[in-house]
C-alpha positions, 0 to 999 in steps of 0.5 A: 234439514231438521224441522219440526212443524205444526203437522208433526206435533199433531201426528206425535200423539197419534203415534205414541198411543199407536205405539202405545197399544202395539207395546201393550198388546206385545207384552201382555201376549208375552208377558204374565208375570206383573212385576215384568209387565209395569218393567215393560211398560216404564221402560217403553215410556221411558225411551219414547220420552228420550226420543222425543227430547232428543229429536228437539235437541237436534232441531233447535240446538245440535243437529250434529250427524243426525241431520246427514243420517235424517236428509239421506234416508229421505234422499234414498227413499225418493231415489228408490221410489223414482226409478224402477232401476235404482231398486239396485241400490237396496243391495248393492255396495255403498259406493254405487249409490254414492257415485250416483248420488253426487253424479245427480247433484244431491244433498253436497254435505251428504257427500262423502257421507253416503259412501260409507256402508254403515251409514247407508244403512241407517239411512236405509233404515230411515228410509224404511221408517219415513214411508209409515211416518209422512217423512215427519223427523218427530215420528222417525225418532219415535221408531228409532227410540222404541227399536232401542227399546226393544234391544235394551229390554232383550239385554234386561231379559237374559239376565233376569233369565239368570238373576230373576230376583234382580230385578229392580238393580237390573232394570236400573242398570239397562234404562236408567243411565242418563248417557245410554238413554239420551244417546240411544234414543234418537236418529243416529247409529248409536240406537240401532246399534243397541237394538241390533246388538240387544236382539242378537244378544238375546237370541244367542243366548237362547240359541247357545246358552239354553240350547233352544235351537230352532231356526227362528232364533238362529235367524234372528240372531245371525241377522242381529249381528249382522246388521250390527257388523254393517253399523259399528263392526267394533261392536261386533269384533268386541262382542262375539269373542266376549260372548264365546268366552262366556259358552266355553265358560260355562262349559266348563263350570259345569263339567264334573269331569276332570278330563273333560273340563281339561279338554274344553281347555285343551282342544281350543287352545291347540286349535289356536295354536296351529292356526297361528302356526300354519296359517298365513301370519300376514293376512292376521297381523302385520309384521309391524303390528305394533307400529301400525297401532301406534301410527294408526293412533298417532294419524287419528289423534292428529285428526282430532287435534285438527277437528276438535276446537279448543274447549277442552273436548281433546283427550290427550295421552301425550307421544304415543311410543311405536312399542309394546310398552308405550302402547300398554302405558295408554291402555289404562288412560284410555279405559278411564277415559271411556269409563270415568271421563269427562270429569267435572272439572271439564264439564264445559255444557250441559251435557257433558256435565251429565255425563261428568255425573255419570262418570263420578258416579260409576267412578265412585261406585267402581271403588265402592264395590272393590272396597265394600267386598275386597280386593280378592272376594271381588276377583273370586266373584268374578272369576267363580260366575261366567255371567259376571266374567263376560260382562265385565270382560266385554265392557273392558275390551269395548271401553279400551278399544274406543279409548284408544281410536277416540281422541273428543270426550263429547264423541266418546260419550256417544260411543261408548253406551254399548259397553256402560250397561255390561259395566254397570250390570258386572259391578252389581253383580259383583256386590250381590254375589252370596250377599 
C-alpha cells in the first residue's frame, strides 16, 4: 500500500539537499558554460518538484499501477534478501518468480502482474532504490523523478550539440511540457522508459553520429536499449529504425560524391530486398498480416470497451474493416488521437483538462508553423535537415503505433510522452530553420 508518514516527510528534505549537492557536484565537473549550468540546475528542480507532486497524487487520490510497481519491488527485495537460493530470480524469466510468487501466497493483486518481464523490471529496480531509501515510497519517487532527469537532459544535450544557440526553445520543449513532467516523474515505467530511452539516445548519438567509439559509450547505450526494450519494447522497435534513418541521412547529406551518395541509397535497399526475397517470409509477416492487425485491434478495442467506465475516456474509431484501406482510414485519427486528444470538450477531471490544454496548444501551434513558413518551406525544411526528419519521423511512427493499440484518452496521455518532446523539438526546429 502507498503511504506517506510523518518519517518520510522528515527524510524528504534530507534526501533532496543529498541529491541536491550529488547534481551540483555532476554539473560543475561537467559542465563550464553558465548559461548550461542554471538549464541543469532548473531542470533538476523541476523534475524533483514533479516527483514529489506526483507520489502525493498517487497516495491520497489515484495510486493506479504505481501501487502494483511500489508493493512488488518491495515483495522482491524482501524475497531476495531471504533466502540465498531466491538470488536466482535477479536474472532468471518473469514467470519463475511469478510462480514462486503466488506458490507463497503474496501480495494477490500483484498476481498476474509479476509475470510480466517489464514490469519486474521496474520492481527490480524499486527494489534497487528502496534498499538506500528505508523502503520510504516518497524517497523512491525522488530516485525515479532524477533517473527522468538525467534521460531528459541527455535528449537536451544531443540537440543543443547540433542547435547550441536554442537553448531556451529547447529546454522549453524537453521539461516544460506538462504531460512529460507530470507522467514522467513518478514510480511508473513511464519514467524509466525516458531515462533509459534519453541515455541510450545520447550516447548513440556519440557513438554513431560524432563517431566517438570507445567502449563506454558503446556499453551505455547497448544497456540503454536494452533495458528500455525490457520496459516498453514499442519504444525501442520505433526508435532504432528512426534513428538509422537519421545515420543513413546524414551520410548521405554529406557525400559530395554522386556515386557514392547513389550507393548509400543503392546498397541498403537490395540488401532489404533479398532479405524479404530469400528469406523466410513467415517468420517476418503472416500471410493475413492485415487481418491480424485488424483482428489484433478489434480484441484490444473490445478490451477497452469492457474496462473503460463510461466517462468519456473511450476512443472510439468505429468498425475496423480487415483491409489495407480501412486500416489506413484509422491511421490519421489514430495520430490525432495521440497528439491532439483529449480535446476540451472532453475534458471530464483535472487532469485531463491539462492535457486538453496541452493537446490544443500543440494543435494550434502544428498549424502555426505550416501556416507561418508554408506548406512547401515546411516540407523542405524537413527534408533538407536529417535532425528535423528523424524527430518528427519518430514522433509520428510512435504517436500512430500507440494510437492504434490504445482505445482510453487517460492511458494515451501517459503513453505517449516519449514521442511529445520529438514532436515538439521538429516543429521549432521547422520555424527556426534560416529564420
Amino acid at each position: 500500500m502507498l503511504t506517506i508518514t510523518i518519517i518520510d516527510l522528515l527524510l524528504l528534505p534530507i534526501y533532496v539537499i543529498a541529491l541536491s549537492l550529488m547534481i551540483r557536484w555532476y554539473s560543475k565537473k561537467h559542465y563550464e558554460n553558465k548559461q548550461l549550468l542554471a538549464y541543469f540546475s532548473r531542470g533538476f528542480r523541476l523534475k524533483l518538484l514533479f516527483g514529489i507532486l506526483f507520489a502525493f497524487f498517487s497516495v491520497y487520490l489515484i495510486p493506479g499501477d504505481t501501487e502494483m510497481y511500489y508493493t512488488g519491488g518491495i515483495d522482491f527485495k524482501h524475497i531476495i534478501f531471504s533466502n540465498n537460493n531466491n538470488l536466482q530470480f535477479l536474472f532468471g524469466p518473469a514467470k519463475d518468480f511469478s510462480d514462486f510468487y503466488e506458490q507463497n501466497q503474496y501480495r494477490a493483486a500483484n498476481f498476474g502482474y509479476v509475470s510480466n518481464a517489464g514490469n519486474l523490471m521496474a520492481m527490480k529496480l524499486i527494489a534497487l532504490f528502496s534498499i538506500f531509501s528505508f523502503d520510504s515510497y516518497l524517497i523512491i519517487s525522488l530516485f525515479f523523478a532524477t533517473f527522468s532527469f538525467f534521460g531528459l537532459w541527455c535528449m537536451f544535450r544531443v540537440f543543443h550539440k547540433i542547435y547550441p544557440s536554442y537553448n531556451k526553445p529547447l529546454f522549453i520543449t524537453f521539461f516544460m511540457i506538462p504531460s512529460v513532467l507530470f507522467w514522467g516523474s513518478g514510480v511508473m515505467k513511464d519514467t524509466l522508459s525516458l531515462g533509459f530511452l534519453g541515455i541510450g539516445f545520447y550516447n548513440a548519438y556519440l557513438f554513431f553520429m560524432e563517431k566517438k567509439y570507445q567502449a563506454k559509450i558503446f556499453v551505455a547505450f547497448s544497456i540503454s536499449f536494452y533495458f528500455l526494450y525490457l520496459l516498453k519494447p514499442y519504444i525501442a522497435m520505433a526508435f532504432v529504425p528512426s534513428f538509422i534513418f537519421w545515420y543513413i541521412f546524414k551520410i548521405i547529406s554529406l557525400q559530395k560524391n554522386k556515386f557514392v551518395k547513389a550507393m548509400w541509397i543503392i546498397i541498403p535497399s537490395l540488401v532489404m530486398i533479398f532479405y524479404l526475397a530469400f528469406g523466410n517470409l513467415n517468420e517476418i509477416i503472416a500471410e493475413n498480416a492485415v487481418e491480424t492487425l485488424a483482428e489484433n485491434m478489434q480484441e484490444t478495442q473490445q478490451n477497452y470497451i469492457r474496462a473503460t467506465p463510461d466517462d468519456g475516456a473511450l476512443i472510439d474509431y468505429g468498425e475496423i474493416v480487415p483491409t489495407p484501406l480501412g486500416i489506413a482510414r484509422i491511421v490519421p485519427q489514430a495520430l490525432v488521437a495521440t497528439l491532439f486528444r483529449p480535446f476540451l470538450w472532453e475534458a471530464r477531471k483535472m487532469t485531463s483538462l491539462i492535457a486538453a490544454l496541452e493537446g490544443a496548444f500543440l494543435a494550434f501551434f502544428t498549424l502555426y508553423v505550416f501556416l507561418k513558413r508554408g506548406p512547401f518551406n515546411s516540407f523542405r525544411a524537413v527534408f533538407s535537415d536529417s535532425t528535423i526528419a528523424f524527430s518528427l519521423l519518430f514522433s509520428i511512427v510512435f504517436a500512430t503505433a500507440i494510437g492504434l493499440n490504445c482505445f482510453n484518452l487517460g492511458t494515451l496521455v501517459r503513453y505517449k510522452i516519449p514521442c511529445l518532446p520529438f514532436y515538439l523539438v521538429s516543429l521549432l526546429l521547422i520555424l527556426k530553420r534560416n529564420n
